[in-house]
N, C-alpha and C positions, 0 to 999 in steps of 0.2 A: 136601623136599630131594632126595629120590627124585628123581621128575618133574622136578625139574630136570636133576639131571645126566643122566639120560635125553635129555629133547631137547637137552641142550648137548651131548650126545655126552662127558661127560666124569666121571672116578673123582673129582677135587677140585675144588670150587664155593669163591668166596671171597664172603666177606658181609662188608655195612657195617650193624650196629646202632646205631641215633639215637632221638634225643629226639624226639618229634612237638611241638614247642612250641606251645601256645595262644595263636594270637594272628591275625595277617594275614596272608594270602598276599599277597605281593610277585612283580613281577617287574620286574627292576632291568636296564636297556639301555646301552651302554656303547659308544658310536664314539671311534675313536683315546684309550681312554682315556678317555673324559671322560662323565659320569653325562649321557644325554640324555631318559630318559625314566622315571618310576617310574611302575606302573600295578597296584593291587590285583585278582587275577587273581581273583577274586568266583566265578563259575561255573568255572572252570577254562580255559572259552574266553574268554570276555570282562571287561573289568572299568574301574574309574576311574582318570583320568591324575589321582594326586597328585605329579607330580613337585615341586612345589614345598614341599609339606609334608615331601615324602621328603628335600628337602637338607636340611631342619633336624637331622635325626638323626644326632649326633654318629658312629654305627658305622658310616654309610654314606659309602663315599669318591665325595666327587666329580672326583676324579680317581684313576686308579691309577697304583702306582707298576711300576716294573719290565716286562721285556715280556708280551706280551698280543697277543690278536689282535686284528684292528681291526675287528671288531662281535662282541660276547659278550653275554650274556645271563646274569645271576644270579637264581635265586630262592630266596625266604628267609620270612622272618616277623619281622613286627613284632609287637613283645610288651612288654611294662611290667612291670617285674619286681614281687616281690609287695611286700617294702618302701615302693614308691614308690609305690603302690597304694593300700594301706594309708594312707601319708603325706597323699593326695591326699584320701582320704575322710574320717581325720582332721579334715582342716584346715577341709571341709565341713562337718561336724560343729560343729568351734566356732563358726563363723560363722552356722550355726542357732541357736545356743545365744544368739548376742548380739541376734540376731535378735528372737528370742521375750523375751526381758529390754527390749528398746528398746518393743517392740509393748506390754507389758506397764504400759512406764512411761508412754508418749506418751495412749493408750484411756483413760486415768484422768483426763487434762483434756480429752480432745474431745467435742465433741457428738455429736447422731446422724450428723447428715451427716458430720462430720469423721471420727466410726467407718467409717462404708460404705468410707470412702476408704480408712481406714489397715489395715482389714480385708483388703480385695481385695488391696493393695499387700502388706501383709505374706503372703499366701495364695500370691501371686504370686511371690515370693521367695525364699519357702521350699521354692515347688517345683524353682526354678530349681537349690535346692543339695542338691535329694537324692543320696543316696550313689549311687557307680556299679553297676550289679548284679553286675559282675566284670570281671577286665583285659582279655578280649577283646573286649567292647563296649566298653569303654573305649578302647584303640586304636584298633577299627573308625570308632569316631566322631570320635574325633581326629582323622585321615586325612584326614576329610572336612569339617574347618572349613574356613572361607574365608578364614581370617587365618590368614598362615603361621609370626606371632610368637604367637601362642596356643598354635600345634603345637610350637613349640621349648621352650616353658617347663614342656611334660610332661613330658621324660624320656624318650623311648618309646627303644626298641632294637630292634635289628635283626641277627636272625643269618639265614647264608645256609646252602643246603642242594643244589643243585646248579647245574652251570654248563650254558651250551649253546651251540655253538658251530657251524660248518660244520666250522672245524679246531679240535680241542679239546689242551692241552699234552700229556696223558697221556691213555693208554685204559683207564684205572679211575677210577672215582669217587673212592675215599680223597684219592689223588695233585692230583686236580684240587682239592680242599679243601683243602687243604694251600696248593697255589699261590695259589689265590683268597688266603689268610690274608696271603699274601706281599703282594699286592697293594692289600691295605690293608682288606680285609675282616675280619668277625667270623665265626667257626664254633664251631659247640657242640665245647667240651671230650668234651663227653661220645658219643663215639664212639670204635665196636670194630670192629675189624677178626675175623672169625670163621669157622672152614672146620668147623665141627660143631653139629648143631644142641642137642648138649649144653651148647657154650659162650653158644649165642646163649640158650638158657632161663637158663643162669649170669646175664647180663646181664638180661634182661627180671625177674626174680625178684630180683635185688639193688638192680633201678630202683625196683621195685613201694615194696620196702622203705625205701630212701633217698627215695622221692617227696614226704612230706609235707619233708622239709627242704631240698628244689631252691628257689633263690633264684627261681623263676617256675614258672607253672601250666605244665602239659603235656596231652596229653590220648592220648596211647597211643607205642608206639615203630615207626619205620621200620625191615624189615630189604628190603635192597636187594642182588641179585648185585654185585659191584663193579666188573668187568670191562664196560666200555660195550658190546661188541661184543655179549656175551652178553645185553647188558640189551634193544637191542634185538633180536633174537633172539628170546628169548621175548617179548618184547609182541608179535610179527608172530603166535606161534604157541599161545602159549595163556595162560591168565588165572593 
C-alpha cells in the first residue's frame, strides 16, 4: 500500500476487493449493444470463439440495455454453482447405478460372444458417465461442446469483473460495475470498496471464513486500485 501511494503520488489509495471465482475466463465483445463475440481468454493472449455456447447463458445479455459505448468489451467467468454441480454428478451417479443392475440382468442369459459385446458396451458407458472431477473442468468443457443445446441444458453462469473500453462511463472500476449491472450484466455481490489495508484483511479473513458456504468454488481474492487512471499507472511502472 506503501509503494503504492508512493508512485501514485498520493496520501489516500481506494481499493476494490473480489471474489476470484473458479471457473472460465471470458471475454465478452459487444458493438452497438449487441453480444458479437464470446471468446475464452485460455493464455491471457489468446483463446476459443465460443460465441455460440456463450448466448445459451442465461446471465449473459445479448443485448444491452441502456446507454453504452459502441464497442466494449466485458470480462468475466463462467462458473456452475456448486448445487448444480453436485445435481449434475448426482444424476450421473444413478444412471451408473441402472446401468450396472441392466448389465447385471442381461450377462445371466448371454453367451460368450453375447458377453464380449455386453461387456465392452457396458465398460464403455460407464465411462462415458463418470463424475466430473470439479466445476471448473466442468465448465471448461462445456464451453467447448459442439451442440449449443447440450451447453444450455447445464446451467452454467456468468459473472463479469471488468470492462474495457477506448471511452470508458466512469474512471473507477467500482462505478463501471455498477453500470455494466445496469446494462443487463451479473456482478459478484460480493465486493468492497477499501482505503486501508486493515479493512481489506477484514475482508479477506471473513472470506476465508464464510468460503466453504459460497453457493460456488472460488480460488483466491482480487484487490485492485479502483481509480483507472492510477491502474494504468502502475502497470506502466511497476509490478
Amino acid at each position: 500500500n506503501e509503494r503504492v501511494k508512493r508512485v501514485l503520488q498520493k496520501d489516500i489509495v481506494q481499493y476494490t476487493c473480489e471474489l476470484k471465482y473458479d471457473g472460465v475466463a471470458i471475454s465478452l465483445v459487444y458493438e452497438n449493444g449487441l453480444l458479437v463475440r464470446g471468446v475464452t481468454r485460455g493464455d491471457g493472449v489468446s483463446g476459443d470463439d465460443v460465441t455460440a455456447n456463450i448466448k445459451t447463458i442465461n446471465s449473459v445479455p445479448l443485448k444491452l440495455f441502456g446507454v453504452f459505448p459502441q464497442l466494449v468489451e466485458l470480462r468475466g467467468e463462467v462458473f456452475i454453482k456448486k448445487t448444480e454441480f453436485h445435481k449434475i454428478n448426482l444424476s450421473r451417479e444413478k444412471k451408473r447405478f441402472i446401468l450396472k443392475e441392466e448389465y447385471q440382468k442381461n450377462k445371466q442369459s448371454a453367451n460368450f460372444l453375447e458377453l464380449e459385446k455386453l461387456q465392452k458396451q457396458f465398460l464403455s458407458n460407464m465411462k462415458k458417465l463418470e463424475k466430473y472431477s470439479n466445476p471448473r473442468n466442468f465448465a471448461s468443457g462445456s464451453l467447448k461442446l459442439l451442440d449449443s443445446s447440450k451447453v444450455a441444458q447445464r446451467n452454467l453462469d456468468c459473472v463479469v469483473y471488468s470492462m474495457h473500453s477506448a471511452i470508458l462511463p466512469f474512471n473507477n472500476h467500482y462505478d463501471n460495475l455498477l453500470i455494466a449491472k445496469k446494462w443487463g450484466f451479473r456482478i459478484s455481490k460480493y465486493i468492497q470498496l477499501n482505503n486501508t489495508v486493515d479493512d481489506m484483511m477484514k475482508f479477506i479473513n471473513s472470506t476465508e471464513l464464510e468460503r466453504v458456504n459460497l453457493p460456488f468454488e472460488i480460488d483466491g481474492i482480487v484487490i485492485k486500485v479502483n481509480e483507472i487512471d492510477s491502474q494504468q499507472k502502475l502497470g506502466y511502472t511497476s509490478k
